[in-house]
N, C-alpha and C positions, 0 to 999 in steps of 0.2 A: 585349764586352758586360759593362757591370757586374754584377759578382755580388748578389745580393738574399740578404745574409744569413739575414734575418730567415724569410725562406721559405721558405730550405732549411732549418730548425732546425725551424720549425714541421709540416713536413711528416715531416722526419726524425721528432719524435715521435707522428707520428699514424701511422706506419708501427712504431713501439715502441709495444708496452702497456705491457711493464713497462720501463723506462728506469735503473732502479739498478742496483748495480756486485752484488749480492746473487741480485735476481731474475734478472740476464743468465745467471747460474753454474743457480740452480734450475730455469729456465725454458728459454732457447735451449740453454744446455750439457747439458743433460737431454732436449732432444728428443732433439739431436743424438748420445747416449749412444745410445740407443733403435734408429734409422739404423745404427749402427755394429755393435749386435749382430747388428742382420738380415744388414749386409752379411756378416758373420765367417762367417755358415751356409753362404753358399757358398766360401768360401775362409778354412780358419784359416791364425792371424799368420805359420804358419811356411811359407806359401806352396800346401800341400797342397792339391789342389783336390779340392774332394767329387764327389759321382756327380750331385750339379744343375748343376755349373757348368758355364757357356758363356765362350766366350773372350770375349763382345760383354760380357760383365759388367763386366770390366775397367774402363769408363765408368765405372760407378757408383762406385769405390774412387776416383777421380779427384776429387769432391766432398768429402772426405775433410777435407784441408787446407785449403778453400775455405772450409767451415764453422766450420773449430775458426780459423781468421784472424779470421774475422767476429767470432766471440764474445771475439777477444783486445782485437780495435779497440774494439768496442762497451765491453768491458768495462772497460779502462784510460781513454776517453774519457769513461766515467760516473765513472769514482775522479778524475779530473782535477776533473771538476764541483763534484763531491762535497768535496774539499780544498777548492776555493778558496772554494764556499758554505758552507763550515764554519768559515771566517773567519780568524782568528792561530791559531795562526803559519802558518800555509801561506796566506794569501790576500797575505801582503805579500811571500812568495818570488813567486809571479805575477811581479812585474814582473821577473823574471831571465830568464824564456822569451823565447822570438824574439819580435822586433817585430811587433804587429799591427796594424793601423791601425784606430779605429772611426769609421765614418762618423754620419751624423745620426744616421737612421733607426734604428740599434742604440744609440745611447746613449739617445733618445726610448723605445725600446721596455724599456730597463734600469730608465729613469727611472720608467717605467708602470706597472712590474711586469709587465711581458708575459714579460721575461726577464730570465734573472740573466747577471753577469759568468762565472760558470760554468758558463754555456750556452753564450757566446758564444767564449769561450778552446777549450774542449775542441770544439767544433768545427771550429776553423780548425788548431790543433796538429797537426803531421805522428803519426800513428801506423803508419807505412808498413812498419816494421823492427823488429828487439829491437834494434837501436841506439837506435830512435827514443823506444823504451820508458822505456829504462833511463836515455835522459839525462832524458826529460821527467819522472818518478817521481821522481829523482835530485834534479833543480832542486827541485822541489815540494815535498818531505820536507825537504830539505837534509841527505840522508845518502847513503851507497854503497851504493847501492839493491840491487844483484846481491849483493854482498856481506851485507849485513845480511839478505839474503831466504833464504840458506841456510837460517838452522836449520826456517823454518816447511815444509821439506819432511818432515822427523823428529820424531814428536809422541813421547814418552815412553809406554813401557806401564806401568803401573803393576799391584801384584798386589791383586788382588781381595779377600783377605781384610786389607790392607793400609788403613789409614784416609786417605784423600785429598783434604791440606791446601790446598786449592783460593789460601788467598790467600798463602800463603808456598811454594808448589811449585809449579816452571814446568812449562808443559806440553811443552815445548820443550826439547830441548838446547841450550845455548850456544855460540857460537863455538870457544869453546876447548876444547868437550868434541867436537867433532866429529874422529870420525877422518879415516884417510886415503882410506878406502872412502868413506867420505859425501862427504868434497868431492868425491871422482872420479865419485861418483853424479851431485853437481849440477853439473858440470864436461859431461857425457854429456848431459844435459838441457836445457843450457842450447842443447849445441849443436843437439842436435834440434830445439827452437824456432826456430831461424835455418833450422836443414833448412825446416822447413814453413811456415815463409815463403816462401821459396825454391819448393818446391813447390806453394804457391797461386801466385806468380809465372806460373810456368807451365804449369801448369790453367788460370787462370783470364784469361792473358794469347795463350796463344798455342795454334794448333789440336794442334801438339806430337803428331801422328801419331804418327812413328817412337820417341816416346819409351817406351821400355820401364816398363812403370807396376810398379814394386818394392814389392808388395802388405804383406809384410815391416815394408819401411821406412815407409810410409804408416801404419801400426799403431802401428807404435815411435813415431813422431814424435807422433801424435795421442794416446797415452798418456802423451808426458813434457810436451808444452802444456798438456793441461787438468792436471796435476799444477803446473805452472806457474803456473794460472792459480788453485787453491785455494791454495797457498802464499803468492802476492801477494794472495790475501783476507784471510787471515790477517794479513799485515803490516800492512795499512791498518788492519783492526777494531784491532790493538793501537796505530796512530796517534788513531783517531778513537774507539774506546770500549772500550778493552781490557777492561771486566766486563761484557760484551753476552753475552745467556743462549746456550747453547751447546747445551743438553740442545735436542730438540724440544718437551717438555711445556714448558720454559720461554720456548720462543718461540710457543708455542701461547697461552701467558697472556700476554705485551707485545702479541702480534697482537691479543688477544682486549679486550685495556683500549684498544688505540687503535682500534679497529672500536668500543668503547662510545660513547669518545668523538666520534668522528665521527658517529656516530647522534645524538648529543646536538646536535653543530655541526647537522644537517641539520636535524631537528626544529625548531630552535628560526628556522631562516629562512623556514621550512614557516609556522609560527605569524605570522611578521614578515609576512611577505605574506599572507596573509589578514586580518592587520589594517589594513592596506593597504586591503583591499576584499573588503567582507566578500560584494558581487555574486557573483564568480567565486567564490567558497570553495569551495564542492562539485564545481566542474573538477577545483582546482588540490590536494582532497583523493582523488578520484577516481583523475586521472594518476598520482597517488603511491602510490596500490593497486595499480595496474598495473605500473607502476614494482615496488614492494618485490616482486612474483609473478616480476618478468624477471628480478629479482638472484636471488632464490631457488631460478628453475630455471637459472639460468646454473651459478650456483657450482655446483650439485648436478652437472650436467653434466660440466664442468669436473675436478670431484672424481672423476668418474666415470673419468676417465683414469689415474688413481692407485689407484684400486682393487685391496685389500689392503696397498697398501703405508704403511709407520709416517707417512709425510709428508702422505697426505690429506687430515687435519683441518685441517692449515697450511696446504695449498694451499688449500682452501676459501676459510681466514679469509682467505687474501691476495685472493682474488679478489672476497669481498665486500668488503675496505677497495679496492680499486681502481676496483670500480662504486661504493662510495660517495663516495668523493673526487670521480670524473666527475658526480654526481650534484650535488655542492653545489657545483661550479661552473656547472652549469646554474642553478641555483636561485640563488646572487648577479647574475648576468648578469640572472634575469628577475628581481629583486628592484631591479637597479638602473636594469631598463629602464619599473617600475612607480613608482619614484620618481621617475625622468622626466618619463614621460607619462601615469603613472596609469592605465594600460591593460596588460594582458600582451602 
């Protein structure tokens, strides 16, 4: 049976809220933080079992690599996207990856804007391996991806009463300052990544009874991916915006001017349609009260998960710029179904 592209992408993102290579890391990789502590209480990394634990628990340490996989695919399938809708120089390496074939219905849907070319690329791409990783990154960038991703595991300390020249000092070591400890660090990490592949293989492939579940190793392994997985963030942010704000309060103000903006986009389609017809105006003001009450107690909600912690006000803004982007897609759709038929 033919595969229906279009379907499975569409579906895939109504099953993603958040969809960017950013929020997978703040969002899925931060539940799954969360999961990892709980699981640590009944058994620390160095195997010891506490006075709660039952042998049947073992399961739950099983999901382990299943999760931190998930968030590796998800996460390089959104950096895929993300390069090629970011256009030169990475959208014309594109054509070096494997053959893909598009049918009608996905270049009709490119042509539409229903979707982009990197939607439809990083969907069908193998991300099954760190082979798989490293070549597709590799092609994409047109650099030695493993290689060049060292230094973003060692950020520089700097001394505090020291003044710190943010645009003539790297925050990074460089290649040739790394010693021999460090590469044998990311040498050790890189291979743990292959482990927990390996180990969601089989978790998540086979009933693997008899397998002896090395609580240890599932630890270590699940600590050097997601370490993996902040360092190839790094890499990218210095491909696609190397002076993107870093502090929190500074990304509490970009969130906070593109939530203005977006408020401004909705409003003003708010306004478009009612001049459209000015019959319905007090629905379509109405819904929209209701509306900004569901964003309001959502986010708070939301916020509510984070509680205490320095990231709440961010997590907020992002959740109100997420209900409102959903928002003024609703609102073009019925904007364009009124200039239509002149009916909501």
């Amino acid at each position: 049976m033919k595969r229906d592209y279009l379907q499975e992408i569409n579906s895939k993102r109504e099953r993603a809220k958040h969809n960017e290579r950013d929020s997978i890391l703040s969002h899925r990789l931060g539940a799954l933080d969360s999961v990892v502590q709980h699981c640590i209480e009944f058994v620390d990394v160095n195997g010891l079992q506490s006075e709660n634990y039952r042998k049947q628990d073992n399961e739950i340490h099983r999901y382990i690599p299943i999760g931190i996989i998930a968030c590796v695919e998800s996460f390089f399938r959104a950096t895929v996207k993300e390069l090629i809708d970011f256009g030169s120089p990475f959208s014309e390496k594109a054509v070096n990856l494997r053959e893909i074939k598009f049918d009608f219905s996905v270049v009709h849907a490119i042509a539409g804007k229903e979707l982009t070319v990197g939607d439809f690329l990083s969907h069908l791409l193998p991300m099954k391996s760190f082979e798989d990783i490293n070549s597709t990154i590799g092609t994409m960038t047109g650099r030695d991806f493993l290689s060049e991703l060292k230094i973003y595991f060692f950020e520089k300390e700097y001394d505090e009463e020291k003044e710190y020249d943010e645009e003539n000092e790297n925050r990074f070591y460089q290649l040739s300052e790394l010693t021999d400890e460090m590469n044998k660090e990311v040498a050790e990490i890189y291979n743990d990544v292959k482990e927990t592949f390996n180990l969601r293989n089989i978790f998540c492939h086979e009933a693997a009874e008899s397998h002896i579940v090395d609580i240890p190793k599932i630890y270590k392994c699940y600590e050097s991916t997601k370490r993996f997985l902040e360092a190839s963030d790094e890499f990218i942010w210095e491909l696609v915006e190397p002076n993107r704000p870093t502090s929190n309060y500074d990304m509490k103000i970009r969130a906070d001017e593109k939530l203005t903006k977006l408020l401004e986009q909705m409003n003003n389609l708010i306004e478009e349609i009612v001049n459209i017809s000015d019959f319905d105006s007090e629905d379509i003001k109405g819904v929209q009260k209701f509306w900004e009450e569901y964003r309001d107690k959502r986010a708070k909600l939301i916020g509510s998960y984070w509680q205490g912690g320095t990231g709440q006000g961010l997590v907020i803004l992002e959740e109100e710029i997420f209900l409102t982007e959903n928002r003024i897609s609703e609102l073009k759709e019925t904007l364009k179904y009124k200039k239509t038929f002149g009916i909501i």
